[in-house]
VOKE-746812 format. One line per 3 residues: their letters; for each residue x, y, z of C-alpha. Coordinates in Angstrom, 1 decimal, always signed. Layout:
BEGIN
a	X Y Z ~ ...
This chain:
BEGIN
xxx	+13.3 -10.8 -19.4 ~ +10.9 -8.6 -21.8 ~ +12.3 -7.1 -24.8
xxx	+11.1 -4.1 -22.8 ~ +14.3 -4.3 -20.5 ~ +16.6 -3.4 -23.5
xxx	+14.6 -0.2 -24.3 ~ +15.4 +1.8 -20.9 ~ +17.9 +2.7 -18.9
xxx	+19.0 +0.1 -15.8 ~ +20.9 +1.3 -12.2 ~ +22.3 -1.8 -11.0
xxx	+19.9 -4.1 -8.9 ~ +20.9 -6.6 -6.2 ~ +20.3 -10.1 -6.9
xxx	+20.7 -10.9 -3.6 ~ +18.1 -8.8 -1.9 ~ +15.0 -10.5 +0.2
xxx	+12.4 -7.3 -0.7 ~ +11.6 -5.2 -3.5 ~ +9.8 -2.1 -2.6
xxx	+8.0 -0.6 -5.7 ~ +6.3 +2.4 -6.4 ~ +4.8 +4.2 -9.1
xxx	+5.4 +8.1 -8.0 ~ +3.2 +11.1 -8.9 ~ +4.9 +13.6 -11.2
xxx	+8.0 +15.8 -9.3 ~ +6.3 +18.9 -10.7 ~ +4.8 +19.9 -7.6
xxx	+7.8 +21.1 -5.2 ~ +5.8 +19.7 -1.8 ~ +4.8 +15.9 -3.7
xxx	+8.7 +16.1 -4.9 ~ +10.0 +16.5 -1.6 ~ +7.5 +14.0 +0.1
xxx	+8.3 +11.2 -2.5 ~ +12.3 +11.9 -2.3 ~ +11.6 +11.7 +1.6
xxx	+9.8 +8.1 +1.4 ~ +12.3 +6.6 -1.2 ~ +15.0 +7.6 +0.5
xxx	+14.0 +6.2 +4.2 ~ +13.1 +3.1 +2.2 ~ +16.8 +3.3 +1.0
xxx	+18.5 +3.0 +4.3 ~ +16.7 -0.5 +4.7 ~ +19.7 -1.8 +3.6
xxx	+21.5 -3.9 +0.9 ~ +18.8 -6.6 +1.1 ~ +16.1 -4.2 +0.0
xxx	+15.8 -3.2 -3.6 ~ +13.7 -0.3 -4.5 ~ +12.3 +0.2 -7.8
xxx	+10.7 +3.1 -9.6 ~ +8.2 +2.2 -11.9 ~ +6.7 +4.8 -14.7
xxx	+7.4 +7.7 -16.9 ~ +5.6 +10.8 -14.7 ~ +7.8 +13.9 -15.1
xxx	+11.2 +14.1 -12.8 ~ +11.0 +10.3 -12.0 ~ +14.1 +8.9 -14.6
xxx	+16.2 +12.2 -13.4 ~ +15.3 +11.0 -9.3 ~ +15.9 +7.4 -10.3
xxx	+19.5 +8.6 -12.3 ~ +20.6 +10.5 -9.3 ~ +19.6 +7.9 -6.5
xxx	+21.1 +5.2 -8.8 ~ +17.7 +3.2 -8.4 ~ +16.2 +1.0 -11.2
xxx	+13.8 +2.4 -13.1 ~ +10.7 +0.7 -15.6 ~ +9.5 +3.2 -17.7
xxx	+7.5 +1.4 -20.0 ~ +4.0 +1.2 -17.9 ~ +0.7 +0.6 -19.6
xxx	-1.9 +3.2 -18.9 ~ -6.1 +2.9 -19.5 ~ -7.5 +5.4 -21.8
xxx	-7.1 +8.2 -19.8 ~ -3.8 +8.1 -19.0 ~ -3.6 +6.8 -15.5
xxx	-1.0 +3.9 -14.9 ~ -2.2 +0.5 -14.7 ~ -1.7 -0.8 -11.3
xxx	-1.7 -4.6 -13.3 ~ +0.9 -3.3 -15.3 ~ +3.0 -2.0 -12.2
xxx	+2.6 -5.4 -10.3 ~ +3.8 -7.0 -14.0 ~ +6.9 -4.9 -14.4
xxx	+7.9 -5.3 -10.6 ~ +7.8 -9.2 -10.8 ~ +9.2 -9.3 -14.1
xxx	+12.3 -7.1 -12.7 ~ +12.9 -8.5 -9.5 ~ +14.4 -11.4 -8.6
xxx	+13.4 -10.6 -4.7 ~ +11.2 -14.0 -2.9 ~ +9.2 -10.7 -1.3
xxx	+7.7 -7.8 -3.1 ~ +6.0 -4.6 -1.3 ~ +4.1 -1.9 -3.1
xxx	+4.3 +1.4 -1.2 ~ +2.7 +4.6 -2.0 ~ +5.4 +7.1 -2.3
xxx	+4.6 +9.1 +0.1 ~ +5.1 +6.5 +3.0 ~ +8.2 +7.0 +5.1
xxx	+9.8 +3.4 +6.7 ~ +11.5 +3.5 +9.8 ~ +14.5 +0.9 +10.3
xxx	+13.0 -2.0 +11.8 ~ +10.6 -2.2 +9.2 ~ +13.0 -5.1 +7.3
xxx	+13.5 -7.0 +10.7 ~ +9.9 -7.1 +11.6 ~ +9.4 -8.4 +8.2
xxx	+11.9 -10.9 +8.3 ~ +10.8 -12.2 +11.9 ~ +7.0 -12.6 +10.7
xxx	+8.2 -14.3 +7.3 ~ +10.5 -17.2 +10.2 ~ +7.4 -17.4 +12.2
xxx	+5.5 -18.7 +9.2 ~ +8.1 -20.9 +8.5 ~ +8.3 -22.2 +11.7
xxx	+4.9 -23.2 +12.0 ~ +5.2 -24.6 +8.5 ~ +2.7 -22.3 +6.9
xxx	+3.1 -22.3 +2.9 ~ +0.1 -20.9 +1.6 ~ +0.9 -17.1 +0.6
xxx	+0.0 -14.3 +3.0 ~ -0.9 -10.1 +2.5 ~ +0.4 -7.7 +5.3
xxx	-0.9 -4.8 +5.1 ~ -1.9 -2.2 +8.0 ~ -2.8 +1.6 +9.2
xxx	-0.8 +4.3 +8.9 ~ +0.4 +7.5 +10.7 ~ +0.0 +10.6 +9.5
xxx	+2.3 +14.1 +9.8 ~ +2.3 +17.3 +8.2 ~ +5.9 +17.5 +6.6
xxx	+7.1 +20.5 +4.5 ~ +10.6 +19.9 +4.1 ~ +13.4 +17.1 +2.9
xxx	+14.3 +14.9 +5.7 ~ +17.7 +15.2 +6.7 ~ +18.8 +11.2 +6.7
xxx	+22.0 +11.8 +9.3 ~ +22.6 +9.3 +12.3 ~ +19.5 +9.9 +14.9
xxx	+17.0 +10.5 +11.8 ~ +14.5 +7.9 +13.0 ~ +14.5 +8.9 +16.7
xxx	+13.6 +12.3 +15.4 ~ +10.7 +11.5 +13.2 ~ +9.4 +9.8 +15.9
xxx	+9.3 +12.7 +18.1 ~ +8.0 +14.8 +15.8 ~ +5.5 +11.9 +15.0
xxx	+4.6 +11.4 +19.0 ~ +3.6 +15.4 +19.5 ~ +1.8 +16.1 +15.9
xxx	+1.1 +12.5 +13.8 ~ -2.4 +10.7 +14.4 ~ -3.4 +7.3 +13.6
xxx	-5.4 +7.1 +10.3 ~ -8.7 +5.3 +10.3 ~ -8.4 +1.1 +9.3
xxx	-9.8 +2.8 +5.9 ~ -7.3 +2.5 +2.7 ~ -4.3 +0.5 +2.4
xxx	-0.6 +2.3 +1.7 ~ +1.2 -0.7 +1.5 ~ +0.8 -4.7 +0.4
xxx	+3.6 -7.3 +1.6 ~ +3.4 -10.6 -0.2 ~ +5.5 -13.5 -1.6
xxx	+6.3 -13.1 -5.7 ~ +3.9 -16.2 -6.2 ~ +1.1 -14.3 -5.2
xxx	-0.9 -11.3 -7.5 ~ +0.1 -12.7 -10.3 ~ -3.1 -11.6 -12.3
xxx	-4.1 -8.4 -11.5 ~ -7.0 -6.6 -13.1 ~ -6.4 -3.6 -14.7
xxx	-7.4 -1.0 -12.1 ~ -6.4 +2.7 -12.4 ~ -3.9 +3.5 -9.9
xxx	-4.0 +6.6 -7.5 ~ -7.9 +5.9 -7.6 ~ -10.1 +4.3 -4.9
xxx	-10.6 +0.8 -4.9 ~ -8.1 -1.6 -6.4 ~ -6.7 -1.6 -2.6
xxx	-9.8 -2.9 -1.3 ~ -9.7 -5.5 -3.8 ~ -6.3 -6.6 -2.7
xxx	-7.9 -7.5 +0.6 ~ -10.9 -9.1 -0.6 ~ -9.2 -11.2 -3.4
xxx	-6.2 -12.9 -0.7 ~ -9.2 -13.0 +1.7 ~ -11.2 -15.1 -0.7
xxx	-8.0 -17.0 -1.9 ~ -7.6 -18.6 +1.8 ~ -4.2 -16.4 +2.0
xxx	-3.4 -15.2 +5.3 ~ -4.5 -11.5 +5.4 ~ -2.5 -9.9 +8.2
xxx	-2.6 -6.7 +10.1 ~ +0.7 -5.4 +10.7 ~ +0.1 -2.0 +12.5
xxx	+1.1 -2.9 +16.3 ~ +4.3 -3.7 +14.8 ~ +5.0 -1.9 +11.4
xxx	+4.5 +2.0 +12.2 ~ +4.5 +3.5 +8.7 ~ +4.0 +7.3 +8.1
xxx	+1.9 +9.2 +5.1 ~ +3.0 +12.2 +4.8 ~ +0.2 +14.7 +4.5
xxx	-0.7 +16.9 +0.5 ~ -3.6 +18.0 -1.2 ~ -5.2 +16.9 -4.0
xxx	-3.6 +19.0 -7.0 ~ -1.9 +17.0 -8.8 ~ -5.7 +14.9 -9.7
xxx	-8.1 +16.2 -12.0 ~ -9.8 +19.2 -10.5 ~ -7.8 +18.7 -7.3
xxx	-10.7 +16.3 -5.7 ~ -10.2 +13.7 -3.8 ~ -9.7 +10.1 -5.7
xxx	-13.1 +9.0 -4.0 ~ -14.7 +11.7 -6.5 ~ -13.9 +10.4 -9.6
xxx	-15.0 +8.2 -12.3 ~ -12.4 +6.3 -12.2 ~ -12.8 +5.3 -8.6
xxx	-15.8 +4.1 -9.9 ~ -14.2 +1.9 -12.9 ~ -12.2 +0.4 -9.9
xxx	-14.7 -0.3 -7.8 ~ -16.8 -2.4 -10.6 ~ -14.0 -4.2 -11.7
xxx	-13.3 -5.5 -8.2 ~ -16.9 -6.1 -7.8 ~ -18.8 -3.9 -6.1
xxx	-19.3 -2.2 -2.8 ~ -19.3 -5.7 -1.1 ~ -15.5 -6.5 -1.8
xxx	-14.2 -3.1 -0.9 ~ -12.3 -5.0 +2.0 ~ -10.5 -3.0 +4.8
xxx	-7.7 -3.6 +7.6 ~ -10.7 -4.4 +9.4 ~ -11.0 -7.6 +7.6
xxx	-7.7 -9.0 +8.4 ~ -7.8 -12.5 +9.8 ~ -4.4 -12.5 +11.6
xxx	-2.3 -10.0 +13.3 ~ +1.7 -9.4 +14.0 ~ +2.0 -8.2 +17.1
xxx	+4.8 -8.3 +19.6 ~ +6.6 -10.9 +17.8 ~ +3.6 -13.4 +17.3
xxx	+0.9 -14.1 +14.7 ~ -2.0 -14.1 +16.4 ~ -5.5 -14.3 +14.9
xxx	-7.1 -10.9 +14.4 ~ -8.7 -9.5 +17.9 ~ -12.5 -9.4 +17.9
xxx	-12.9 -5.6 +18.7 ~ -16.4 -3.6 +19.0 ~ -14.9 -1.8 +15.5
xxx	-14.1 -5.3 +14.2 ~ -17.4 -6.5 +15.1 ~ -19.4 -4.3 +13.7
xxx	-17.6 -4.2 +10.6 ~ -18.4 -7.8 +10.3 ~ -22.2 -7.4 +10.8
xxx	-21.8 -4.7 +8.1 ~ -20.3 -7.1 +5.6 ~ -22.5 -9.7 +6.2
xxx	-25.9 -7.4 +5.8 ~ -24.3 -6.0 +2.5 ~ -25.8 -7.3 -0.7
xxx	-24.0 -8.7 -3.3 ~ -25.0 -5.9 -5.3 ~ -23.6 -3.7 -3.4
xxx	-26.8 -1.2 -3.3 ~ -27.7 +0.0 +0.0 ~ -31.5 -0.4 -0.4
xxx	-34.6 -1.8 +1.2 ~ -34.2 -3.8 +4.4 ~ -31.2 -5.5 +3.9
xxx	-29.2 -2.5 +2.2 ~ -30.9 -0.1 +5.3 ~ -29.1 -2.5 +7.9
xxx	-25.6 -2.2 +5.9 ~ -26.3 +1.7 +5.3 ~ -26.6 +1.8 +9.5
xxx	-23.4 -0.4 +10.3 ~ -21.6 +1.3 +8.2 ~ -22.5 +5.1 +9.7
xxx	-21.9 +3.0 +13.2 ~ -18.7 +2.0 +11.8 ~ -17.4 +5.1 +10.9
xxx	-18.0 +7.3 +14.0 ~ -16.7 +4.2 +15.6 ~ -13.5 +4.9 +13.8
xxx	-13.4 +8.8 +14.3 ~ -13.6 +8.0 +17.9 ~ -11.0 +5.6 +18.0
């Protein structure tokens, strides 16, 4: 371990555990992003004792919600020049921490409901029973609800989120990732994308994609939930597409031609079986789309018109979904 380690405060982490979830939370200022992020670590927390959750940064409220969870905490995050956590230093601090075979960065606004760790667990024996080694990504869409208030974590928690989630929640376009699921060995070099900016999830996809991993769509099986919030707490309140950092990300992952989606999965968990991905309309179009884009990612001349047309036939695909 770092020298870093001696510098800040520890809660006591199990050696023993099969998954680290980490997260790098938004400051608790805000009283609705407080109670959304207490909501998600806390329904990550009744995963059980062989899931470790870590909080990684330094954001205001985080080291008193770490304190009073009794979570471990890694405060000392790198940031870029204007001040925005490095998701390369995250994935550093997270590996260098836990001892877990699995990691799984969340965004902290994502609740987990209880079969979450056993769905993991059966995918990770299918792969060894079918003697696959080489790393894999699972990643997938989520739902999302409007929730105003701190979930209430009693026996029958889950069966009531999933009411709620059955009469108000809608599935959210194959657009954006919330969470990644790989072995340690895997990610080890990470550029040095801003996190909370659009982007370095794409690359995620595009980079095990290009690796040979398995890239794996979990959503038939893994039903996670995004609680719904604005834009404040980002500069000018917009939306993470519309700034420059978005754009920092995007060039450092190369362009509009690696901003890979859930649509360009190769496999799927469905049901109990890994399965490869199922050749939809959405999925075939997406395809065409990726293969018309040029590697410079500019949406010109005849070429770039054909991408610019996919991608418009894509997306009203998606909204109709």
């Amino acid at each position: 371990m770092s020298a870093g380690l001696n510098n800040y405060k520890f809660y006591p982490l199990n050696l023993m555990s099969f998954l680290t979830i980490f997260t790098a939370p938004k400051p608790f200022t805000n009283p609705h992003i407080a109670i959304i992020q207490r909501n998600a670590i806390r329904s990550w927390m009744q995963l059980g004792e062989k899931v470790q959750v870590l909080l990684i940064g330094d954001e205001a409220g985080l080291g008193e919600t770490a304190q009073e969870l009794n979570l471990p905490h890694r405060a000392d995050i790198l940031r870029n020049s204007s001040g925005t956590p490095l998701v390369s230093s995250i994935f550093s601090l997270a590996r260098e921490t836990s001892p877990s075979p699995y990691l799984a960065y969340i965004n902290a606004d994502i609740l987990l409901f209880p079969d979450f760790l056993t769905n993991l667990q059966q995918l990770v024996s299918a792969l060894e029973i079918q003697e696959i080694l080489k790393p894999f990504l699972l990643i997938g869409q989520r739902w999302d609800l409007d929730i105003t208030h701190e979930i209430d974590f009693q026996h029958g928690w889950e069966q009531r989120l999933q009411t709620e989630l059955d009469q108000k929640g809608s599935l959210h376009p194959p657009a954006g990732s919330d969470y990644f699921i790989f072995p340690r060995s895997a990610f080890t070099n990470m550029p040095d994308f801003a996190i909370g900016r659009a982007g370095w999830d794409n690359w995620m996809i595009y980079h095990a994609r290009q690796q040979g991993w398995l890239v794996i769509d979990g959503t038939p099986s893994f039903k996670i939930v995004h609680q719904k919030h604005d834009y404040s707490h980002l500069p000018g309140g917009k939306p993470h597409y519309d700034l420059a950092e978005s754009q920092v990300n995007m060039d450092l992952a190369g362009g509009l031609a690696n901003m890979y989606t859930v649509l360009d999965t190769d496999h799927q968990w469905s049901k109990g079986r890994l399965q490869p991905a199922p050749l939809t309309k959405l999925r075939v179009v997406r395809r065409l789309e990726r293969w018309f884009i040029p590697k410079n990612g500019e949406l010109r001349g005849l070429q770039g018109g054909f991408a610019r047309r996919l991608r418009r036939w894509r997306r009203k695909l998606e909204r109709s979904a």
